[in-house]
C-alpha angles and dihedrals in degrees: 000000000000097000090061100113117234102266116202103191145000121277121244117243084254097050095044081054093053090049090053090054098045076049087060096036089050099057111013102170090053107037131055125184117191137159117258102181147327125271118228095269087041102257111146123258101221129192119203107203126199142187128358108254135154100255128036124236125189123210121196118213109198107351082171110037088225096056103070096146078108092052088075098024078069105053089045087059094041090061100038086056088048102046089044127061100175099051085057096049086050094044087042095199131133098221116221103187118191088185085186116037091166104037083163107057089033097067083046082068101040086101090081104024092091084059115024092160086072114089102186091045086048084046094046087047108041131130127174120157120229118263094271102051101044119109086230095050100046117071121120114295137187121170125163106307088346136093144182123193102148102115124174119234084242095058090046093058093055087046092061093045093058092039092055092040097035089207131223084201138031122173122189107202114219140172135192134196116236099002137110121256114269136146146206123237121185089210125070090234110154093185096055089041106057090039080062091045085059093051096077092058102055092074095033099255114144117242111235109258087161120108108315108263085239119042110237099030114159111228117218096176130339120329080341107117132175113254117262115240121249090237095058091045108029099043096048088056103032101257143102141272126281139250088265093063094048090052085051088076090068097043090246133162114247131204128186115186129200129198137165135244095194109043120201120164083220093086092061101046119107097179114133123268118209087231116078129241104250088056097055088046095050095050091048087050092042091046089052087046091051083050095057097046089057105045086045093050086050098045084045088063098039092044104097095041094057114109098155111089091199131165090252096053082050097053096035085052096050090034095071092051095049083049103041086045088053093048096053085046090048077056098051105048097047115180117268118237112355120247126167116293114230131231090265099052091041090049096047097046085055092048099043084055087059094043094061100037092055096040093053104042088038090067085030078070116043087041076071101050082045081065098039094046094055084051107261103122100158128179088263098036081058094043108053088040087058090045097046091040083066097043084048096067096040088063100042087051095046092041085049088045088052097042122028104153115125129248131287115253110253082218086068099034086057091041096066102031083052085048097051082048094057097034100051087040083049095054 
């Protein structure tokens, strides 16, 4: 972990492409680079090998475009397995490394990885496609009367690169805003799960003792929680199963790490509050609910003028369902008897209420400029750009007011999310 550099910014899907090759041209009798598939717009999946070891293990860059923590978190290991022989004979992998598993949407968020301190910029520049449309959310799924079998040509690639290595050990490399580090483990291993539970640390980032990312996640030590299965999430949002299921086949061991860009302490403190947890949990789900009503109300009077069928329609479209389906799930499965929330709790409900205001009116918005810029600016395409700017701007101040606190530095991000790698590879 201390040999991770002191990264300033986040590659280009270029440039990461262009540190994968002087990889290659560095040490050609250790490292291969090949293509494995095409992603939707046509832009190569390309898988970087190293090393020549007994058992196979498989490492995804990106699996969401606005998540390239594991971008950088590659090309470190890349380098630690390259410069030293004798981590990769004790490890005994040979390593298969897809550092982009999403190129499109990624260049859709190039506009903030040259300054991911910045939240409006990452606001202003953000792209996330909905559930059903994500290369971690869209392998094969049957599950009682549903299934899922729209796989995107990005997932399918994955697929066929685990088919062909039938992996021991597969890690999907996440990151969140203002949250604490966790992680997902598809084993119950107590062992691996609380030395996870120590990495953060280590670099004094909090772990997340908020609300669990997934309702219903089983803890197994702190902010390490067993993997949900594909048949409880996918099914419940209309998409697919997940990376983890499709390791499953192999029996592998599967990691998921998440680190964030935005560290506050709040979100590992359990002290007491003096406001009770069902509170807490109704105004965040009132304020979602508040969200949704605008953004519906403002795509309602835009619809018929939209021409542009853009990523970011799409997502904002499918977005709204995914949110408005969580929310009428949030008022369903209202907490049991009430108890005090805790500053964690307190402090992730408040943040998840500004993530999604500023993801979603961020591609609101640029849905709209998709539509100014082809040359369809219509009255209530105006309109509504000139409203939700402001609005814009409303909810970037109040998220900045609630949550000062600076950006994580990319050198302990990658730090942690390098040392998971190694220690779950290790075990």
């Amino acid at each position: 972990m201390s040999r991770v550099p002191g990264y300033t910014a986040f590659p280009s899907v270029d440039a990461l492409h262009a540190e994968l090759d002087a990889a290659a041209a560095a040490h050609p009798d250790l490292v291969r680079i090949r293509h494995i598939g095409t992603s939707r717009l046509g832009e190569p999946l390309r898988v970087l090998t190293v090393g020549d070891g007994p058992a196979d293990a498989v490492v995804i860059g990106g699996p969401h475009p606005n998540e390239p923590v594991g971008f950088r978190t590659v090309t470190a290991l890349i380098t630690l397995l390259c410069q030293d022989a004798a981590l990769r004979a004790r490890l005994g992998y040979r390593w298969h490394f897809l550092a982009c598993a999403d190129p499109d949407g990624a260049r859709l968020n190039e506009g903030w990885y040259g300054r991911p301190g910045d939240r409006r910029a990452y606001a202003e520049h953000f792209y996330r496609p909905d559930l059903a449309d994500q290369v971690e959310w869209t392998f094969p799924l049957s599950a009682g009367d549903y299934r899922f079998d729209r796989t995107l040509p990005e997932t399918a690639a994955l697929m066929r690169l685990m088919d062909e290595v039938e992996p021991s050990f597969v890690c999907s490399l996440h990151n969140g805003e203002h949250q604490g580090a966790f992680f997902y483990l598809n084993r119950d291993d107590a062992t691996l799960a609380h030395r996870l539970a120590e990495l953060p640390g280590l670099e004094g980032l909090p772990l997340h003792h908020g609300e669990p990312e997934l309702p219903g996640s089983q803890p197994i030590a702190p902010a390490v929680h067993a993997t949900p299965s594909g048949a409880r999430v996918g099914a419940a949002f209309g998409a697919g199963a997940s990376s983890a299921d499709y390791a499953a086949r192999f029996g592998a061991l599967h990691l998921v790490t998440e680190v964030p860009m935005w560290a506050d302490e709040r979100v590992s403190d359990r002290t007491e509050t003096g406001t009770g947890h069902q509170e807490i949990v109704a105004a965040a789900t009132a304020a979602r609910r508040e969200l949704i009503d605008t953004l519906e109300t403002a795509l309602s009077s835009v619809a018929e003028d939209l021409t542009v069928r853009s990523p970011f329609r799409r997502s904002t479209e499918a977005t709204l369902r995914t949110f408005r389906t969580l929310t009428e799930q949030a008022d369903e499965s209202l907490p049991g008897p009430d108890r005090p929330a805790t500053v964690a709790e307190r402090f992730d409900h408040r943040q998840s209420v500004h993530l999604f205001r500023l993801r979603l009116l961020g591609t609101f918005l640029r849905m709209l400029d998709a539509e100014i810029a082809a040359g369809n600016p219509t009255p209530a395409i105006r309109t509504q750009r000139r409203l939700l700017a402001e609005r814009f701007d409303r909810w970037v101040q109040e998220a900045e007011t609630d949550s000062p606190s600076s950006a994580t530095e990319i050198r302990k991000l990658v730090a942690v999310q390098l040392g998971a790698v190694l220690l779950a590879a290790a075990s």
